[in-house]
Steps between C-alpha positions, in 0.01 A plus 500: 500500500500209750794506754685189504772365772782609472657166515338463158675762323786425274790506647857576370722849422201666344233387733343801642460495866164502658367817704165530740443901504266657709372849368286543806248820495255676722347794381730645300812369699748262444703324729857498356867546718834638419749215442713530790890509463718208374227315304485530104366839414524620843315849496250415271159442557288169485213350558478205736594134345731249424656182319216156497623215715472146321152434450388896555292633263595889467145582678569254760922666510291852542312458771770287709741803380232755620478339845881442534621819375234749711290262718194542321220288351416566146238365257628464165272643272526499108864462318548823394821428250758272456863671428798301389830728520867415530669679786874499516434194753279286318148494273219520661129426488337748717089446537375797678137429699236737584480470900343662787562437835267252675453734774395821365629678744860356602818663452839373445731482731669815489889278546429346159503803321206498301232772546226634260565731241243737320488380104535863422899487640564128350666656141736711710654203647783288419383114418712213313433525150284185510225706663469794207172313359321439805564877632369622159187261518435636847530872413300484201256341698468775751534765268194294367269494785646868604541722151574823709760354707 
């Protein structure tokens, strides 16, 4: 699947909205936060991302999110999936990357809220129901590479 600008997506009541997610991993960590009070789904968890600018290809919206949102440089690796859902406040189109950080060994600033979290706790969390997919891909995946765990 090729990403395309979003300024090239149909537009209108049913035009889905263009997301950049970053489902960033080291080891067997991902970097996620708790949405923080007084935004939609506040409480839930999420990985990093956000809405394309004109012109931003999701890629391009995930790695300006990444860098925004925790002050870290990702490379976007592979497009993982591509999930179109309709939240009570709008459809969406949300492309969720493969990342790692370019520095291997930087951290987030701990005032953003995100922070690494084993893939072994991931399922007992709380995520928008966008996210079910991805956190089933990435289970079965470990589960893959670690049949006793």
């Amino acid at each position: 699947m090729n990403p395309t600008p979003a300024e090239d997506h149909p537009v209108g009541p049913e035009a889905p909205i263009p997301v950049g997610i970053g489902v960033i991993r080291r080891g067997d960590s991902f970097l996620i936060r708790r949405r923080p009070e007084g935004t939609v789904y506040a409480g839930y968890w999420e990985f990093p991302g956000g809405k394309c600018e004109p012109g931003e290809t999701p890629d391009q919206a995930t790695a300006r999110e990444c860098l925004e949102e925790i002050g870290l440089r990702v490379v976007v690796e592979r497009l993982r999936r591509v999930v179109i859902h309709r939240y009570p406040h709008g459809l969406v189109a949300l492309s969720f990357h493969d990342c790692v950080t370019e520095d291997s060994t930087a951290q987030p600033d701990p005032a953003t809220g995100f922070r690494w979290v084993p893939i072994d706790r991931l399922g007992s969390l709380r995520f928008p129901e966008a996210n079910e997919a991805i956190l089933a891909d990435l289970v079965d995946e470990w589960r893959t590479r670690n049949p006793a765990g």
